[in-house]
C-alpha positions as CSV (number, residue, x, y, z in Angstrom):
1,X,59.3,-40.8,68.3
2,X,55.7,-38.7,67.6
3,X,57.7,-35.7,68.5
4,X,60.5,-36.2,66.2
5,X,57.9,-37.4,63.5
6,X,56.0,-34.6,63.7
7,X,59.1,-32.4,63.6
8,X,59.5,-34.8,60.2
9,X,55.8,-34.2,58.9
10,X,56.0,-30.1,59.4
11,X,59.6,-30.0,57.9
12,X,58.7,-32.4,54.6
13,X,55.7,-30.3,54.1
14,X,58.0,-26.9,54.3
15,X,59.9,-28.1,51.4
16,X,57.0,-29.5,49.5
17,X,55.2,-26.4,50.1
18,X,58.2,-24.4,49.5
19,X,58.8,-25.9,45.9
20,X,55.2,-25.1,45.0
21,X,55.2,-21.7,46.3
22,X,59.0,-21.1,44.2
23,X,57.3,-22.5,40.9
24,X,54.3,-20.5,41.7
25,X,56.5,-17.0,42.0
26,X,58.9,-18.3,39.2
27,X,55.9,-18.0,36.9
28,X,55.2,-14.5,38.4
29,X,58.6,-13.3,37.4
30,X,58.5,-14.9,34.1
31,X,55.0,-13.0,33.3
32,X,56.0,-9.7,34.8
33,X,56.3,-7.5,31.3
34,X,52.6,-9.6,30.6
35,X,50.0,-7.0,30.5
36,X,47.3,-10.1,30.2
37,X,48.5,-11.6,33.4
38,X,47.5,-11.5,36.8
39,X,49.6,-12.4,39.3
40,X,49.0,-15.6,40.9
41,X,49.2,-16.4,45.0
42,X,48.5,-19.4,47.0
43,X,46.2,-20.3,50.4
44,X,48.5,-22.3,52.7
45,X,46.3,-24.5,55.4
46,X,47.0,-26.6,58.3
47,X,46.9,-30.6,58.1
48,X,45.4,-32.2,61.3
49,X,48.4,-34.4,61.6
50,X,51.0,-31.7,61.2
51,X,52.5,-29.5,58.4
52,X,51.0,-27.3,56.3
53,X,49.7,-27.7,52.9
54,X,49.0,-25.5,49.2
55,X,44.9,-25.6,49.8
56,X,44.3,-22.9,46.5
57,X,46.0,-20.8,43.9
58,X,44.1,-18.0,43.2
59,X,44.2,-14.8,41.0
60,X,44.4,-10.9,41.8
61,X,41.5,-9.7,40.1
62,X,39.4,-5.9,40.2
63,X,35.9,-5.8,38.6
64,X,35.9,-2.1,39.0
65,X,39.1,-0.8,37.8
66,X,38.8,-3.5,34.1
67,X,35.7,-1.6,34.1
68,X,37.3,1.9,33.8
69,X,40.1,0.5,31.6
70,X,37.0,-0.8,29.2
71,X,35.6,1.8,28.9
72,X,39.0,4.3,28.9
73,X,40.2,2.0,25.9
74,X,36.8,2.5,23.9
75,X,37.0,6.4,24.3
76,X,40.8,5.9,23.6
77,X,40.5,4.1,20.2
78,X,37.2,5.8,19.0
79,X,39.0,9.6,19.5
80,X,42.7,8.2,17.7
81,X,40.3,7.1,14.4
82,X,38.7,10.5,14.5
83,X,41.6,12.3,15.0
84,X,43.3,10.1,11.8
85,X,40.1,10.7,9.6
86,X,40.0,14.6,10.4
87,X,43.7,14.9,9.7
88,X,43.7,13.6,6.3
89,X,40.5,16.0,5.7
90,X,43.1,18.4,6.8
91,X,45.8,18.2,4.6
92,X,43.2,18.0,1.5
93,X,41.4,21.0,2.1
94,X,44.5,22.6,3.4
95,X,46.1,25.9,5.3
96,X,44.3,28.9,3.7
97,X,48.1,30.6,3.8
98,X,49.2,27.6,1.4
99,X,49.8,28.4,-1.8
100,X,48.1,24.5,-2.7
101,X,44.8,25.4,-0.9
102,X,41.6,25.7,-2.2
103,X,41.0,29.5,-0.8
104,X,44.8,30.2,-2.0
105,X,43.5,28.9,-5.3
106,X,40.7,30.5,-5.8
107,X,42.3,33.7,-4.7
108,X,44.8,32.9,-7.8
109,X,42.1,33.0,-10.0
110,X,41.1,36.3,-8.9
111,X,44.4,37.7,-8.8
112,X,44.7,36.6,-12.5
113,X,41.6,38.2,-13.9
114,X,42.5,41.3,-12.0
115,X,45.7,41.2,-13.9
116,X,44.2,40.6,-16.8
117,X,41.6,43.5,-16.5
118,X,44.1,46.0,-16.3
119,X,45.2,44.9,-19.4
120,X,42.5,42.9,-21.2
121,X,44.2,42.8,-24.7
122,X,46.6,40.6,-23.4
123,X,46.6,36.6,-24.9
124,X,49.2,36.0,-22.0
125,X,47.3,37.2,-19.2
126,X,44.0,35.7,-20.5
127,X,45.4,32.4,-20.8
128,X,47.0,33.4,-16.7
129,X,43.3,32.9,-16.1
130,X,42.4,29.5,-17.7
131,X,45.6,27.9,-16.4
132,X,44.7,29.2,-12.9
133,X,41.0,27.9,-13.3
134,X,42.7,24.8,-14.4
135,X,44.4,24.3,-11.3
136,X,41.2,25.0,-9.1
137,X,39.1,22.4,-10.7
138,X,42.2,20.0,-10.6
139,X,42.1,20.5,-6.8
140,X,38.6,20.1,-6.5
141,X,38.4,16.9,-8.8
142,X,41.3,15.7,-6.2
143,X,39.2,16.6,-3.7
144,X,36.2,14.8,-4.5
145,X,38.5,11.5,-4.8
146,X,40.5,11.8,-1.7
147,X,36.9,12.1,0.4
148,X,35.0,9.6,-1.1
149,X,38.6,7.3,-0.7
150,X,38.3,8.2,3.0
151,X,34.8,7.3,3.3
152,X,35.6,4.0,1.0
153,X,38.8,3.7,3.9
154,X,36.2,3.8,6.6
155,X,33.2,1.8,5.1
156,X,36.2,-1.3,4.7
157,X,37.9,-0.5,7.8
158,X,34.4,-1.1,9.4
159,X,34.1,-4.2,8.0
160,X,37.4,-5.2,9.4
161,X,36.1,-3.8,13.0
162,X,33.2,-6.5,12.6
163,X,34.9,-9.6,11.4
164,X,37.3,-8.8,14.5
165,X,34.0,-8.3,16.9
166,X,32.0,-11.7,15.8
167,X,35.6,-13.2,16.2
168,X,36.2,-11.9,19.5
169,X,32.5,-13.3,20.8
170,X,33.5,-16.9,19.6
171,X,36.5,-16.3,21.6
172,X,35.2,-15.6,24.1
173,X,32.1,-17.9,24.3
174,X,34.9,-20.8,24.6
175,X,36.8,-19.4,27.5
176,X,33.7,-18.1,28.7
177,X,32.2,-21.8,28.7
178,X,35.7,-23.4,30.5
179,X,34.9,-20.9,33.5
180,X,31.8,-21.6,33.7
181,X,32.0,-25.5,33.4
182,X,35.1,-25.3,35.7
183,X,36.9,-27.7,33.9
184,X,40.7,-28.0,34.1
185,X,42.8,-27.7,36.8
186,X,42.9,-24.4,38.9
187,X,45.9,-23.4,37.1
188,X,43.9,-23.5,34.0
189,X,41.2,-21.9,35.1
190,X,43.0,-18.6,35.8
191,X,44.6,-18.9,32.3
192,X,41.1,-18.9,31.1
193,X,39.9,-16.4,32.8
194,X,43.4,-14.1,32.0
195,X,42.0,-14.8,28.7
196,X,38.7,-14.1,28.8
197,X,40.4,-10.5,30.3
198,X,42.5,-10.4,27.1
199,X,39.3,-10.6,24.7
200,X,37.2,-8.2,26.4
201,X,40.3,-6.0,26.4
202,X,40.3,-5.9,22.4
203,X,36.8,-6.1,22.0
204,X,36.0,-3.0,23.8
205,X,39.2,-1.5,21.4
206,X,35.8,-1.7,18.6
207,X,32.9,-0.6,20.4
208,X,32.2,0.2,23.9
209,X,30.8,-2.4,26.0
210,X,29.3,-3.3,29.4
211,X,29.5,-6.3,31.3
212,X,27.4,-7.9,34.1
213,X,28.8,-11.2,36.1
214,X,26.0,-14.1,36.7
215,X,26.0,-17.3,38.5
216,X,29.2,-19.3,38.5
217,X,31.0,-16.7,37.2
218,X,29.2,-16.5,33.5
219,X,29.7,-13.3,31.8
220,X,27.3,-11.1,29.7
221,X,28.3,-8.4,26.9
222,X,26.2,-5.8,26.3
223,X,26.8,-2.5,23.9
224,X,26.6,1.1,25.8
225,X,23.1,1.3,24.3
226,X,22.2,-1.6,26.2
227,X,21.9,-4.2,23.1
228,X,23.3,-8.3,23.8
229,X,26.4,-8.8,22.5
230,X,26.8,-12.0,24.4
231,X,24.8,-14.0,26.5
232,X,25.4,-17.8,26.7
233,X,25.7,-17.7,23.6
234,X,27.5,-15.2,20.7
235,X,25.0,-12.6,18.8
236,X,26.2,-12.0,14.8
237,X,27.6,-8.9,15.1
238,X,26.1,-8.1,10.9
239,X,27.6,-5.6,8.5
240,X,27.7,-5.0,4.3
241,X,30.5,-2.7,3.0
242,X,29.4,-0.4,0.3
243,X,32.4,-0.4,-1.5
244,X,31.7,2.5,-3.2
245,X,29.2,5.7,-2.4
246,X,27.1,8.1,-4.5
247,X,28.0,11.9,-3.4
248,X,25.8,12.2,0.1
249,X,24.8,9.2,0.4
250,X,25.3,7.3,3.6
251,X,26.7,4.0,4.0
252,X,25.2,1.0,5.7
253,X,24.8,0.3,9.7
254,X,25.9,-2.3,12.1
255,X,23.8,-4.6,13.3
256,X,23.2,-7.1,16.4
257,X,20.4,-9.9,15.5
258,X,18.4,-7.0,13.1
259,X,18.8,-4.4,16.0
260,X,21.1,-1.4,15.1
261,X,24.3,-0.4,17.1
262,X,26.3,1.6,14.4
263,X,24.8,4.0,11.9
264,X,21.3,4.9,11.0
265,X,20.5,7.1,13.5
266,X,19.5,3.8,15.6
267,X,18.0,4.6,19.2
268,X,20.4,2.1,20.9
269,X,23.6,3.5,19.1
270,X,27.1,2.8,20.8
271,X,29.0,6.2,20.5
272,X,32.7,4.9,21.5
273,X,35.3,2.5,20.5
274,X,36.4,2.3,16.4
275,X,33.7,1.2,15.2
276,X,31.1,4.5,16.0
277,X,34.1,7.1,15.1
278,X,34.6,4.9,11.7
279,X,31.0,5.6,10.7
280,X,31.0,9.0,12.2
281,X,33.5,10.1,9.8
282,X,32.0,8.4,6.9
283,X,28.7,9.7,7.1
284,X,29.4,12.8,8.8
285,X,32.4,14.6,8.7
286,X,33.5,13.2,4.9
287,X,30.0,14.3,4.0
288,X,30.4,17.5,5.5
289,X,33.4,18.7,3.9
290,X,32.2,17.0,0.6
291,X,29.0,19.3,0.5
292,X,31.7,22.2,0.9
293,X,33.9,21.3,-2.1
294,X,30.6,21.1,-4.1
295,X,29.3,24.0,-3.0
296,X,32.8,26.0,-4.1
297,X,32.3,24.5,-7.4
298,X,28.8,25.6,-7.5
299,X,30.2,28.8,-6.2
300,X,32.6,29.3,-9.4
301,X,30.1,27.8,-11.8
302,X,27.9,30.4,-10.9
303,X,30.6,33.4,-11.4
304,X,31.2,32.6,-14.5
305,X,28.1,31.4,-16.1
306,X,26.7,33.8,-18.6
307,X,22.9,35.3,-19.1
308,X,21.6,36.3,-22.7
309,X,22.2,39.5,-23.3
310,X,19.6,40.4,-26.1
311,X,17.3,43.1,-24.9
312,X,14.6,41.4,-24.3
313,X,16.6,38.0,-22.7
314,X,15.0,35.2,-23.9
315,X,17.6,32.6,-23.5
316,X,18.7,30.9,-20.1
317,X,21.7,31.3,-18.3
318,X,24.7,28.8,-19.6
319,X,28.1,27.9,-18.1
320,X,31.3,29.9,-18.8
321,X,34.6,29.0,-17.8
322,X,33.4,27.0,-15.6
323,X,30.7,24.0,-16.2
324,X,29.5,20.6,-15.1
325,X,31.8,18.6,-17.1
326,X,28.2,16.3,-17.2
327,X,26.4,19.2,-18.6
328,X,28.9,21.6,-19.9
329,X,25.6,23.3,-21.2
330,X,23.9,24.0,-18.1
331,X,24.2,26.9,-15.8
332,X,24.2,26.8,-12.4
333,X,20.7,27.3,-11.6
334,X,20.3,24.0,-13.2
335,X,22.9,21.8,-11.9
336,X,22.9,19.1,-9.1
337,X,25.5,20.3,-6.6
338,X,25.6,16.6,-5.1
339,X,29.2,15.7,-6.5
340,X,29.7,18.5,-8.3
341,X,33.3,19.3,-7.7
342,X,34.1,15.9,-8.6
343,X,32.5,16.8,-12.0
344,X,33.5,20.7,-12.7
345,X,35.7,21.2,-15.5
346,X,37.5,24.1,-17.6
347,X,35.3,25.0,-20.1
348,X,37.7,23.5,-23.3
349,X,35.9,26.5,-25.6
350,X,38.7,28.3,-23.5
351,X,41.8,26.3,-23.5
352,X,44.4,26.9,-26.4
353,X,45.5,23.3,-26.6
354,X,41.7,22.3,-27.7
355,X,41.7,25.0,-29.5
356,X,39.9,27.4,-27.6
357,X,39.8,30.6,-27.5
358,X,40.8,32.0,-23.9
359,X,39.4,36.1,-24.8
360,X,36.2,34.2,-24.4
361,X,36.7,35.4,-21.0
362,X,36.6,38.9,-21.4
363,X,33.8,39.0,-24.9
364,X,31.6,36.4,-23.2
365,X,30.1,34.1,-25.7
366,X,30.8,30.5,-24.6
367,X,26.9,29.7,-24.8
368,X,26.8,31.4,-28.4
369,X,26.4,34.9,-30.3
370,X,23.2,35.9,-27.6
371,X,26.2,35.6,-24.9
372,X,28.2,37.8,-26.3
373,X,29.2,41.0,-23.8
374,X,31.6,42.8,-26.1
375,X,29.4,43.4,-29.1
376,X,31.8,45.6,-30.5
377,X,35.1,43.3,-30.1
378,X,37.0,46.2,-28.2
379,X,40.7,45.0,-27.4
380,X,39.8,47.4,-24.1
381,X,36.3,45.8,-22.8
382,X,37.1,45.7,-19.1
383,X,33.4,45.5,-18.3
384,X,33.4,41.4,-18.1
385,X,36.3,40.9,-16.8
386,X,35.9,43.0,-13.5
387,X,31.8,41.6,-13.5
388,X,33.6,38.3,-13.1
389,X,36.8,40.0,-10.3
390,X,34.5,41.1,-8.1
391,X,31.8,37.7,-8.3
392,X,34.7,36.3,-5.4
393,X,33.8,39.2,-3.7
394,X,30.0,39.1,-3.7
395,X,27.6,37.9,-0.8
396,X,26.0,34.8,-2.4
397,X,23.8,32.0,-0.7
398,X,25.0,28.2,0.6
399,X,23.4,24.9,1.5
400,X,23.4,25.5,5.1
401,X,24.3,21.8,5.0
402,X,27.6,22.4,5.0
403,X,27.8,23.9,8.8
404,X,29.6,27.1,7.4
405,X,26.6,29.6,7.2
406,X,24.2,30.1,4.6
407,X,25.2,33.8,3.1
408,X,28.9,34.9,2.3
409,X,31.7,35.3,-0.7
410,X,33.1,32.5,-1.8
411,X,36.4,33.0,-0.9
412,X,35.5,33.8,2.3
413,X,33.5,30.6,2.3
414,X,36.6,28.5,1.2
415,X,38.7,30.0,4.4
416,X,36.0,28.6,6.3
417,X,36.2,25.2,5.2
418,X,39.3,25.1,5.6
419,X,39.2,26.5,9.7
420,X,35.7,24.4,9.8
421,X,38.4,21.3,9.3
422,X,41.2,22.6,11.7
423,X,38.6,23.7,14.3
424,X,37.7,20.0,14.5
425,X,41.4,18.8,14.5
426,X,42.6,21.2,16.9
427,X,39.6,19.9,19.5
428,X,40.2,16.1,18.4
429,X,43.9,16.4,18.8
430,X,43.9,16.8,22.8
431,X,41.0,14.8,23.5
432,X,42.5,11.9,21.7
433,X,45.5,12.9,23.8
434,X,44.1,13.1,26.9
435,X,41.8,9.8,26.0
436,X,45.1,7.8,25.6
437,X,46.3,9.7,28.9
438,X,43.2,8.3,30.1
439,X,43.7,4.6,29.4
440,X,47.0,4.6,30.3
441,X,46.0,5.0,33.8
442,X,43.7,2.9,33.8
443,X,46.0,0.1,32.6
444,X,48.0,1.6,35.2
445,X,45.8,1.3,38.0
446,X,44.6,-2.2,36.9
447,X,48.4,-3.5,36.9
448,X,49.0,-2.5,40.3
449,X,46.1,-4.4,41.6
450,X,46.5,-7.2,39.9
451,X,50.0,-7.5,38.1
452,X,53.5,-8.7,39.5
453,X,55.9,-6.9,41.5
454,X,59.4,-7.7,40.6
455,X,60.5,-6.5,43.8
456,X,57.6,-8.2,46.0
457,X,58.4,-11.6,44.4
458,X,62.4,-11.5,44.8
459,X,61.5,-10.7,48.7
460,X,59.4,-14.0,48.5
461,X,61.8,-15.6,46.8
462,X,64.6,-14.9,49.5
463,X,61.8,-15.9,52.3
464,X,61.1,-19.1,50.3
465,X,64.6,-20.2,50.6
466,X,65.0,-19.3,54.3
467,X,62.4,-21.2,54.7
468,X,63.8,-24.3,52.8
469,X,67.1,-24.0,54.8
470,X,65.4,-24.2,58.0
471,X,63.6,-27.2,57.2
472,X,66.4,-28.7,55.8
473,X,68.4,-28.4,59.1
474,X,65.2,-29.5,60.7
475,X,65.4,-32.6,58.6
476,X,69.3,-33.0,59.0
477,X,68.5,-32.6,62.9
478,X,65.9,-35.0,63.1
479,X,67.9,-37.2,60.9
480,X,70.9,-37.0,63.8
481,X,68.9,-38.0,66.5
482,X,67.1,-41.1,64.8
483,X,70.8,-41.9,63.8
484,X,71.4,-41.7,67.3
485,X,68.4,-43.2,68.9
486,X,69.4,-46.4,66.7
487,X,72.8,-46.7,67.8
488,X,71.8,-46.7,71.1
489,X,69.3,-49.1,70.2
490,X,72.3,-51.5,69.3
């Protein structure tokens, strides 16, 4: 009888184990196309009395490789919002070969008043030049509201990128506390902690992060530059949107508890993950090609502005076709360049439908009778016109704040602006590339550590059910000889 009851004991247990252990790879299978989930596997001991028994379920975990993918997915995200920033920069500054760009534009103008200087009596050609002046300052005034939309874009953007982080840490201060309290069964204890995976997942999608295991399996967060993001407890991740920016100015940083993370030239700046690239391009790159635009229009201003010419000059230098649509009475010596081509506008003294006069061009005299070139109101005066052809041409001086050089002609400085844009692109565009490249291995990597294998779990299946046929013959054969043990009894 012990014999056949231990026979009993071990093939009861067999099924009992064997229904845990199919439930257990059931829930595999089901959470195989789960990128959250780790698979789960079960420690089988030995009873003293016979049979096994399910002593654990635990989880296939990596600390190293959810490190990489961290940090691949920061990199990742932070080079896709640069890439997106740059390439909306790109199509408003545009191909130099376009006809719509700014250095194509420009070149128009030119091209017009070399037209009209071989035949300067013409009312057609003259008014060739306003409406091709009119079509630069329309793309610069564009221009001006395109960047500071990207860098309002941004600025909310950012704010999104910090509701999401502070909501993140409260996430993750709850799962974080389950763990650590051990509470729930062991089953939900690996949810939690497939969680707790999932949140710092999307949280390092924001900002790069590090993390450092403590006692009972507590979690930290820390930012690259080394600031707490979480420990015990959730740190306000603090942030203001400007809403709306004055030409140069820089918008406002991130902060952790007073301590800067994001923006403001901070010591302890994080330099991956949305968050860093957001502010980058608002305070960077938008500024950049903004100073550009403004310096073109300072460029034009200063072509066409106008210089007494009574001998001796008493009078200042004025705007001509072009002017600060502020100050249409200053000349460029005078203006403030910050926002400028958000501000430069066609003279109207010029333009027919306000009644202007578009010869203006070629006589001079927008500031008054001391601004007059052709004195003698000669149908041929050329002089003006090709003073103001060849101003395109001419080595003038920039704000070496724009990263284009401080000394060239302004239509070579347009091309540049345009290339100084594409350079950036062309470089963002592979690393962004290779930065998703990156994370997809990662993810890769981390999967076949710790995720399911379709074709690992359908073998255990088919060894699960071997193994409940044997012990149900064991139990049907034990079952015959107690059947037949009793009959002989009787």
């Amino acid at each position: 009888m012990a014999t056949l009851s231990s026979a009993l004991n071990y093939a009861m247990s067999g099924l009992t184990n064997a229904g845990g252990l199919s439930a257990l790879t059931a829930r595999n299978v089901s959470n195989a196309e789960n990128p959250g989930y780790s698979r789960r596997s079960a420690e089988i001991i030995s009873l003293p009395g016979g049979g096994v028994s399910l002593s654990s379920i635990s989880r296939s975990a990596d600390k190293r490789l959810l490190e990489n993918l961290l940090s691949s997915t920061s990199v990742a995200y932070g080079q896709s919002a640069t890439l997106e920033g740059l390439t909306r920069l790109g199509a408003l500054v545009g191909d130099p070969a376009s006809d719509s760009s700014i250095a194509a534009l420009l070149a128009g103008v030119q091209s017009r008043l070399r037209d009209f200087e071989a035949n300067p009596a013409s009312s057609l050609l003259a008014e060739g030049v306003v409406h091709a002046a009119t079509s630069v300052v329309a793309a610069l005034n564009a221009g001006e509201d395109e960047i500071q939309s990207i860098r309002r874009d941004a600025d909310l953007a950012m704010g999104e990128s910090v509701g999401k982080v502070n909501t993140l840490l409260s996430q993750f201060k709850i799962v974080n506390d389950a763990i650590v309290r051990g509470s729930g069964t062991a089953a939900e204890l690996n949810d939690n902690l497939d969680e707790r995976d999932r949140v710092l997942k999307l949280l390092s999608e924001e900002l790069g992060i590090r993390t450092m295991t403590r006692a009972n399996n507590d979690i930290a967060i820390y930012t690259e530059g080394g600031v707490t993001l979480f420990e015990t407890s959730a740190r306000r991740v603090a942030f203001t949107p400007s809403g709306a920016f004055a030409p140069g100015v820089t918008g406002g940083g991130v902060t952790v508890d007073g301590v800067g993370i994001v923006g403001g030239g901070t010591a302890m700046a994080s330099t991956s993950g949305r968050l860093p690239a957001l502010a980058g391009l608002r305070d960077h790159v938008a500024v950049t090609v903004q100073s550009q635009f403004d310096e073109i229009a300072r460029g034009l201003v200063a072509i066409f502005s106008e210089s007494d010419q009574q001998d001796p000059a008493l009078l200042p230098d004025v705007g001509g076709l072009f002017v600060d649509g502020a100050n249409p009475a200053v000349a460029q010596a005078d203006i403030a360049t910050a926002g400028l081509a958000g501000r430069i506008s066609v003279n109207t003294l010029a333009v027919p439908l306000h009644g202007g006069n578009p010869f203006l061009i070629r006589d001079g005299g927008f500031g008054g009778p001391a601004y007059v070139y052709n004195t003698a109101s000669a149908g041929s005066f050329q002089s003006r016109i090709g003073q103001l052809q060849s101003g395109f041409d001419a080595a003038r001086s920039f704000d070496a704040g724009t990263g284009l050089g401080e000394a060239g002609s302004l239509l070579m400085f347009s091309a540049s602006s345009s290339g100084w844009i594409e350079q950036r692109r062309a470089a963002a565009d592979p690393s962004a590339e290779a930065g998703r490249a990156q994370q997809a291995r990662s993810a890769q990597a981390l999967l076949r550590k710790t995720g399911v294998n379709i074709d690992e779990e359908m073998a255990t299946i088919l060894d699960l059910e071997r193994s409940y046929q044997a012990s149900s013959k064991i139990i049907a054969a034990v079952d015959a000889m107690l059947g037949s043990l009793m009959e002989a009894i009787r």
